[in-house]
Structures are given as structure tokens and as C-alpha cells.
N, C-alpha and C positions, 0 to 999 in steps of 0.2 A: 504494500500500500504506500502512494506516496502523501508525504504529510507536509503540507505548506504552511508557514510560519508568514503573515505580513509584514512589509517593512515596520510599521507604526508598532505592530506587535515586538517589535524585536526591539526597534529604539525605547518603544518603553520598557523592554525588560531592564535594560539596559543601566538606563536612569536611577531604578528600584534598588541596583548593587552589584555587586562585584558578580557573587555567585549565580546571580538569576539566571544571565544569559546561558550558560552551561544547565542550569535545573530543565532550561526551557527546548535546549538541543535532546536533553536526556530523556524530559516527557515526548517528543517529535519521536525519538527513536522506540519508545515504550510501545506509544501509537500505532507505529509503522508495525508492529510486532505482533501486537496486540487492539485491531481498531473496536471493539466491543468497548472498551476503557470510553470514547467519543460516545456521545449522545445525538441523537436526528436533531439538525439543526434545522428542518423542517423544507430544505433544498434536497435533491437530489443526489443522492451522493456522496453529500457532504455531513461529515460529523465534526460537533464542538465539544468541548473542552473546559472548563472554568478551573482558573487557579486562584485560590486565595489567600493573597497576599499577606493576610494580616497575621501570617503564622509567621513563623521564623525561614521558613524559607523563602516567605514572597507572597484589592480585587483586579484581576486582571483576565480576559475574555479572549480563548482561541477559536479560533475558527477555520 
């Protein structure tokens, strides 16, 4: 499965901290592994994702 990350999505991981951008590669690849993990984003096709921020890792919304 391929998993696309948007620019906006990435520069905001970006901003949030050091580690994000790497958590955010890690979930892409978990994804790609495992796309059940994604939720129907009500398009075609396509599944999302929500990560939330407010842990120690890192509200932030893939798609």
C-alpha cells in the first residue's frame, strides 16, 4: 500500500519537534504494513489516521 504524507502535514510535524517527523515516517510505514490501522475517510480508497498530539509523542490529522 502506498501511504502519502502532505507537505502541510509534514511541515507541521515538523514544527511540533525534533522526534515527530521520524514518529510520522514510522506510522506511514506501520500503515503501509498494516492499512486496517486507517479509518474510511469517506473517499474512495482512501484511509485516515489521527494522531494526538497532546501525548508525549505529539492534535494532528493524516490523510
Amino acid at each position: 500500500m502506498n501511504v502519502e504524507i502532505p507537505p502541510q502535514i509534514r511541515d507541521a510535524a515538523a514544527q511540533l519537534g525534533a522526534g515527530v517527523p521520524y514518529a510520522l515516517k514510522a506510522l506511514a510505514g506501520r500503515l503501509a504494513d498494516d492499512p486496517d490501522m486507517g479509518e474510511a475517510s469517506g473517499l474512495p480508497g482512501l484511509l485516515s489516521v489521527t494522531v494526538d498530539a497532546r501525548c508525549s509523542a505529539g492534535p494532528a490529522s493524516l490523510s
